[in-house]
C-alpha positions as CSV (number, residue, x, y, z in Angstrom):
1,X,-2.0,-28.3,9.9
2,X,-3.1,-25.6,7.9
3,X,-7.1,-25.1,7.9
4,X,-7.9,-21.4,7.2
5,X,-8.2,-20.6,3.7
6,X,-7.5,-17.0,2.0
7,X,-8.4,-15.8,-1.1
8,X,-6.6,-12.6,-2.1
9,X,-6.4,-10.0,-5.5
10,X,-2.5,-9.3,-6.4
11,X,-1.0,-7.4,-9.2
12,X,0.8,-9.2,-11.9
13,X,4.1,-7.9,-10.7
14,X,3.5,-8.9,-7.2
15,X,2.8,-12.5,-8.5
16,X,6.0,-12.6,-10.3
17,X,7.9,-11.6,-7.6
18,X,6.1,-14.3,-5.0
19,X,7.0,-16.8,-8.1
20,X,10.7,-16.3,-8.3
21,X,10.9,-15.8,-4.9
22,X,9.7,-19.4,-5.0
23,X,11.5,-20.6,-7.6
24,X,14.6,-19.5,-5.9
25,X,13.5,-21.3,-2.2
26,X,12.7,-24.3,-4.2
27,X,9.2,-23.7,-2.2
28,X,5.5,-23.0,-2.7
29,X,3.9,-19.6,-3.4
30,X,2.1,-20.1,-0.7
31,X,4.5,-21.4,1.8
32,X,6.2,-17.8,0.8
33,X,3.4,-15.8,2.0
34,X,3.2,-17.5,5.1
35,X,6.7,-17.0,5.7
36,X,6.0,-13.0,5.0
37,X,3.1,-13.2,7.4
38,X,5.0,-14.4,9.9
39,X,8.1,-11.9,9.5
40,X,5.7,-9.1,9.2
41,X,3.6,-10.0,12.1
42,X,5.1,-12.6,14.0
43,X,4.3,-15.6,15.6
44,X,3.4,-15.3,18.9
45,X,-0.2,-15.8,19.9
46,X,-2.1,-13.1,21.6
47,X,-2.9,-15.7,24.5
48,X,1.0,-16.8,24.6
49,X,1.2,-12.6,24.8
50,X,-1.3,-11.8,27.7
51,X,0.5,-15.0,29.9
52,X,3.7,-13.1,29.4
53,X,2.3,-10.0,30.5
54,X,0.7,-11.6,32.8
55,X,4.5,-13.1,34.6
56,X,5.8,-9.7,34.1
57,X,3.3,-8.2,36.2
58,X,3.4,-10.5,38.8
59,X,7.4,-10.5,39.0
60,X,8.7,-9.0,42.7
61,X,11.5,-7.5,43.4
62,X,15.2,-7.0,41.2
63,X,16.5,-3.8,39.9
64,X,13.4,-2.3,37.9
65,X,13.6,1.1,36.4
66,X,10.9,3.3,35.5
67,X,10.4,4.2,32.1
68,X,12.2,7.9,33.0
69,X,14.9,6.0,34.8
70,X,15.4,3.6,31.8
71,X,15.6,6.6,29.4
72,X,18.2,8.4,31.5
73,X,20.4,5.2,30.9
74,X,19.9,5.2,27.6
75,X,20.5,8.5,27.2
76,X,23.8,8.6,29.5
77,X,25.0,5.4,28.3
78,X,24.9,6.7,24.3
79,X,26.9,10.0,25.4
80,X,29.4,7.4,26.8
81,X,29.6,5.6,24.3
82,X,29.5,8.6,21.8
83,X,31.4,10.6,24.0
84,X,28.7,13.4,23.5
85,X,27.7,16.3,25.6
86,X,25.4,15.4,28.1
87,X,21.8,16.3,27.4
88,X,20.0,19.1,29.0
């Protein structure tokens, strides 16, 4: 499952902190890391990425907004919701 290998230069603290962090998950050091990776970066590959872009582009029709029509709603839904002065 796992084929790339990484070799990396942490402080001392750092390594305790991975360690307990362990400790705590009942895991590996490593499997912590990859966890972190993950949050940090996410999952998705950049292939799975471009198809996505690639069906959003090619959608037709529906109720799409431009980017300044989206921001009006945004804008006009928090003074609603805030009951704030509109902006100017």
């Amino acid at each position: 499952m796992f084929s790339e290998r990484l070799q990396l230069v942490i402080s001392p603290e750092q390594r305790r902190r991975l360690e307990e962090e362990a400790r705590q998950r009942d895991a590996s050091v490593a499997s912590v890391i990859r966890e972190a990776i993950d949050a940090h970066l996410g999952t998705v590959d950049r292939a799975a990425r471009m198809r996505a872009v690639e069906e959003i582009a090619a959608m037709q029709g529906g109720p799409f907004l431009t980017p300044e029509e989206l921001n009006e709603a945004v804008a006009a839904e928090r003074e609603q919701q805030f009951d704030l002065p509109p902006a100017s």
